[in-house]
C-alpha positions in Angstrom: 0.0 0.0 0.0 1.4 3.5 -1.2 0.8 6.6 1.3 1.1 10.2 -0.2 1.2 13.0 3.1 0.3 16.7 1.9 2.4 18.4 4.0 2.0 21.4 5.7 4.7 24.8 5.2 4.9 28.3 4.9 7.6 27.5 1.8 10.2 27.8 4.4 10.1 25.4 7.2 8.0 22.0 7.7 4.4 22.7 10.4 4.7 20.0 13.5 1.2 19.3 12.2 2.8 17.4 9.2 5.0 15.4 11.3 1.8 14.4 13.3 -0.1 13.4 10.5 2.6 11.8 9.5 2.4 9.4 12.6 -1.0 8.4 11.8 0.3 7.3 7.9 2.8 5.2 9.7 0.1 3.5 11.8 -1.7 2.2 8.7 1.9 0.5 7.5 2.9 0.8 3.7 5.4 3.5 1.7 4.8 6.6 2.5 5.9 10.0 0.4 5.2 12.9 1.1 4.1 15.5 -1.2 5.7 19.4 -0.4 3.9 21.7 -2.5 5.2 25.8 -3.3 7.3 28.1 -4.4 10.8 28.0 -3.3 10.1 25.3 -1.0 13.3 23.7 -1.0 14.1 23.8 2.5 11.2 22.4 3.7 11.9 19.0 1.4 15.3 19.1 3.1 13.3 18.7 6.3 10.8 16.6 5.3 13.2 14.6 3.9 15.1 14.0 7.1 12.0 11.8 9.0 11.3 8.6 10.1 9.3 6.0 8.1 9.3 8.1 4.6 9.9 6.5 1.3 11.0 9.8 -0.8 9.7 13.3 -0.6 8.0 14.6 -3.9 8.9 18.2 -4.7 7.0 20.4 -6.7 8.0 24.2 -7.0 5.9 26.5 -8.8 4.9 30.1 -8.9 1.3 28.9 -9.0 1.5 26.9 -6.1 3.4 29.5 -3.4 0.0 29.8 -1.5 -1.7 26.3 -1.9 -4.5 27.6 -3.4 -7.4 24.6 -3.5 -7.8 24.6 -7.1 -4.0 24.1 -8.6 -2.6 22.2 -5.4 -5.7 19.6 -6.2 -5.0 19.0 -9.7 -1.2 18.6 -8.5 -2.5 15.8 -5.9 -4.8 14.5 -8.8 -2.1 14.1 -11.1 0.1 11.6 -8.9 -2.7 10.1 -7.4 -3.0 7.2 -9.5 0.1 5.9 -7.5 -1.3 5.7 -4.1 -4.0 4.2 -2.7 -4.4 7.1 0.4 -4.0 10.3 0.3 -4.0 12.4 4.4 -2.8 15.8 5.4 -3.5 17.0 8.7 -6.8 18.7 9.5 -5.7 22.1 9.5 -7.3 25.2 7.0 -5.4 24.3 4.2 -6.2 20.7 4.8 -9.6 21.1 4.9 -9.5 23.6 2.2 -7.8 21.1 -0.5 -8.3 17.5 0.2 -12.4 17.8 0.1 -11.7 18.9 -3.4 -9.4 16.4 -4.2 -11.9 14.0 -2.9 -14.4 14.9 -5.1 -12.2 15.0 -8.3 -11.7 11.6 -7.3 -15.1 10.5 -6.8 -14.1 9.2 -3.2 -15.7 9.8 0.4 -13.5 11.9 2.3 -13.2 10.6 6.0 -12.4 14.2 8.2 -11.0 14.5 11.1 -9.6 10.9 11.8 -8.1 10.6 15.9 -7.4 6.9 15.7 -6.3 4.3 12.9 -7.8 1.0 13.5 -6.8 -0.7 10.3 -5.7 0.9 6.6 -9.5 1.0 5.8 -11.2 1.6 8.8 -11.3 4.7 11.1 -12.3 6.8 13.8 -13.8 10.3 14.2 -15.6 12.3 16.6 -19.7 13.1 15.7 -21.9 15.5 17.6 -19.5 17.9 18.8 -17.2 15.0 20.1 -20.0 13.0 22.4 -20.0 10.3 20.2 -17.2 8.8 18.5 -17.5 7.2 14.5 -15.6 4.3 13.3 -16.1 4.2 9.6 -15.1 1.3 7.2 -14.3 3.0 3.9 -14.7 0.8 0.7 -13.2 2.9 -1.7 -10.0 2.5 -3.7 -8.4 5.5 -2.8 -8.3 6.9 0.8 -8.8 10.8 1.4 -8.6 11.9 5.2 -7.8 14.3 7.2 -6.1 14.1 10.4 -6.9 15.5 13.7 -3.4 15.8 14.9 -4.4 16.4 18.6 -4.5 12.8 18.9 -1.6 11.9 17.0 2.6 12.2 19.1 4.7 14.3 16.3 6.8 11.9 13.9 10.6 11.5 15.0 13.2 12.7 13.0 16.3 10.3 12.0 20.0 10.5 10.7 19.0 8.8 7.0 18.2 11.3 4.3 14.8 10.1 2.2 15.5 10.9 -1.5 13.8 13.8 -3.1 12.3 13.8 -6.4 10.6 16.9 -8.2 7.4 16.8 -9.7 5.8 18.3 -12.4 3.2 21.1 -12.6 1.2 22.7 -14.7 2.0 26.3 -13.9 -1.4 26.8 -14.7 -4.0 28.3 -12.4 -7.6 27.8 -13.3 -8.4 31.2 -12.3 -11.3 30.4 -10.0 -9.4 31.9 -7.0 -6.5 34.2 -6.7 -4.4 35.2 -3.4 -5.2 38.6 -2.8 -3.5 39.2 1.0 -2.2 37.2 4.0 -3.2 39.2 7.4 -1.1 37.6 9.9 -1.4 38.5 13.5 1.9 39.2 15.4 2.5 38.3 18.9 5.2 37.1 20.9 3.0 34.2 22.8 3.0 30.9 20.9 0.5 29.9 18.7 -2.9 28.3 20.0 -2.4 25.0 17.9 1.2 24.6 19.2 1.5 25.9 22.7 1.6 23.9 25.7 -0.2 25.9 28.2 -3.0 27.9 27.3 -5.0 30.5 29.3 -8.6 31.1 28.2 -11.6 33.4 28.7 -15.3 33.4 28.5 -18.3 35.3 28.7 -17.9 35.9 32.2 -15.0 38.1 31.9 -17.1 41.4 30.6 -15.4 43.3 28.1 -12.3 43.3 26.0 -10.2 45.5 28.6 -11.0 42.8 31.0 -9.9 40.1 28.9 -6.5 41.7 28.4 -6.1 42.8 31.7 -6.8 40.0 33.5 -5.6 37.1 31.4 -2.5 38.5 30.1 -0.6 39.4 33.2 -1.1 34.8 33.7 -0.6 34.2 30.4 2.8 36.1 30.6 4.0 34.3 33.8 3.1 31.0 32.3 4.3 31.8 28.5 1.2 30.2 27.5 -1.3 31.4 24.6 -4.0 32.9 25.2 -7.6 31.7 23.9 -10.9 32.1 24.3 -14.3 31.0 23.9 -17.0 31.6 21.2 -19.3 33.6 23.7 -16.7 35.7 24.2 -15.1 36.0 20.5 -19.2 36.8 19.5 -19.1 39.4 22.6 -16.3 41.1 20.5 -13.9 40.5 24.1 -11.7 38.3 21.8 -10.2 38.2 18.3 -11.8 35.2 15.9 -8.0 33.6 15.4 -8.3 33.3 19.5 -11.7 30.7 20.0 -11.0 27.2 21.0 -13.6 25.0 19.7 -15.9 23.5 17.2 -15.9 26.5 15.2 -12.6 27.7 16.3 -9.1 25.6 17.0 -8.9 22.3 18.3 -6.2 22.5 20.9 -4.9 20.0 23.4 -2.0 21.5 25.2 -0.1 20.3 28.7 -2.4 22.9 30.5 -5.5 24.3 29.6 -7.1 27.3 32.3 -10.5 27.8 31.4 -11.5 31.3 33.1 -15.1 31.8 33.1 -15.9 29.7 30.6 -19.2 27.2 31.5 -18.1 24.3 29.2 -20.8 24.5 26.5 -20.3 21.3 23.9 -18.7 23.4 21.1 -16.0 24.6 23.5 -15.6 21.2 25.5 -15.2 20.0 21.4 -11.8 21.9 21.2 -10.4 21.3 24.5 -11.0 18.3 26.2 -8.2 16.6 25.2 -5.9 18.3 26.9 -3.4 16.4 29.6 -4.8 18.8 32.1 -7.7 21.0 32.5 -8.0 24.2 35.3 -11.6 25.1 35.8 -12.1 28.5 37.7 -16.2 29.4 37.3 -18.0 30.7 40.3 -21.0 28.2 39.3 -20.0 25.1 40.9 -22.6 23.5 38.7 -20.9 24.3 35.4 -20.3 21.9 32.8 -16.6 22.6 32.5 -16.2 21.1 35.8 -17.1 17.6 34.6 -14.2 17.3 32.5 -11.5 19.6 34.7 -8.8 17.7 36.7 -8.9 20.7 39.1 -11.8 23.4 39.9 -11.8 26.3 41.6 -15.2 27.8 42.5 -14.9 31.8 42.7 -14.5 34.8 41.9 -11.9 34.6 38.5 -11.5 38.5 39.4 -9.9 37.9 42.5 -8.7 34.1 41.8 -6.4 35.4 38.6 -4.8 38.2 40.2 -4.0 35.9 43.2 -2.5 33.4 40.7 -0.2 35.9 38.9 1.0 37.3 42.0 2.0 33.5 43.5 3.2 32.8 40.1 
């Protein structure tokens, strides 16, 4: 059985999230390659090229491809696909943005979000925001998933050097999207999917100021990210790129604070995963509670501050 990973890059240097799906390729057994699509990429094939349990790494460099844009990256995964029998990249936007596409070209059921590999046709996801859990038995020849690295270790890297081969393209964009602008946010902390502690707010916290003034002065103690929850990104307290959740990021760091935040299902959905969970909500009856390894009834106002300064 032949494996082709879409890997994850910013044409510079290989995500973690790659190297995580890449864990779950090696648990279905077979050759895997993995595919580095872009535009003066090189670097990251180097690095690709340098973990465990690959075959080769396919290159292909192109002007057309420096974004990953859905449509030419697809017909780029299209055109190889006739040598592989699966075809995973990790859940992330990108992922989600391209493989549905390739999917369809293929005429294949895409499997999403896979968190366990019980055999090289049959596998696990979560349904209804997480409470239930799907094992699905795929029939079809070729294999399209995406991979919900939170449950996946990252793939080590070894001394061997995997051979790199370039590929083809088109140069040819179909013109049905373009890139116009990449608005990037810049901060200092580490980024939500990456970071191993993570301090977030809810509702409960009141306004924007608030937010940042109480949550920050932790976060900075800690170096952990700070996130948040949709009631308080719809509340305006919190940026969109900050919500943990169905809707937003699926984390699952060493340490997760939730401040304020009840527990609703589309936040538990993002979370609950992590190694350990700090619940501080002054309604002892909160949801939150149910899956926190620690809980701390009170007043977050006072509770935080108290932290900081003990911190």
């Amino acid at each position: 059985m032949a494996i082709l990973v879409f890997a994850e890059h910013d044409n510079a240097a290989l995500s973690e999230q790659t190297t995580k799906a890449l864990t779950a390729a090696l648990a279905m057994g077979g050759d895997i390659d993995i595919l580095v699509s872009g535009h003066n990429a090189a670097p990251v094939a180097e690095q690709a090229a340098s973990l465990n349990g690959i075959r080769k790494v396919l290159l292909a460099d192109d002007a057309t491809l420096a974004n990953q844009l859905a449509e030419p990256t697809a017909s780029l995964i299209l055109s190889i696909a006739a040598d592989y029998d699966t075809i995973l990249a990790a859940a992330t936007t990108n992922g989600k943005n391209i493989l549905p596409r390739v999917a369809a070209l293929l005429d294949v059921m895409q499997v999403s979000d896979v968190t366990e590999i019980v055999a090289s046709d049959t596998f696990k996801h979560p349904i209804y925001a997480g409470n239930a859990i799907e094992v699905v038995q795929t029939t079809d020849d070729k294999k399209v998933l995406t991979i919900r690295t939170t449950s996946f270790a990252a793939a080590a890297t070894g001394d061997n050097k995997a051979p790199i081969e370039t590929v083809s393209t088109s140069g040819e964009n179909a013109g049905l999207s373009s890139f116009v602008e990449n608005i990037l946010s810049e901060s200092d902390r580490p980024e939500l999917n990456s970071a191993k502690i993570i301090v977030s707010g809810g509702r409960a916290l009141g306004s924007s100021e608030k937010f940042q003034n109480v949550l920050t002065p932790v976060a900075d103690k800690l170096g952990a990210a700070i996130g948040a929850s949709r009631a308080a990104v719809d509340a305006g307290y919190a940026a969109n790129d900050l919500q943990v959740g169905q809707t937003g990021k699926v984390v699952a760091p060493d340490l997760y604070i939730a401040c304020g935040i009840s527990g609703a299902i589309q936040h538990l959905a993002g979370m609950k995963d992590s190694k350990i969970i700090v619940a501080i909500n002054t309604d002892e009856d909160a949801p939150i509670f149910q899956v926190a390894d620690y809980g701390i009834v009170g007043d977050l106002f006072e509770i935080l501050p108290e932290l900081e300064r003990q911190l």
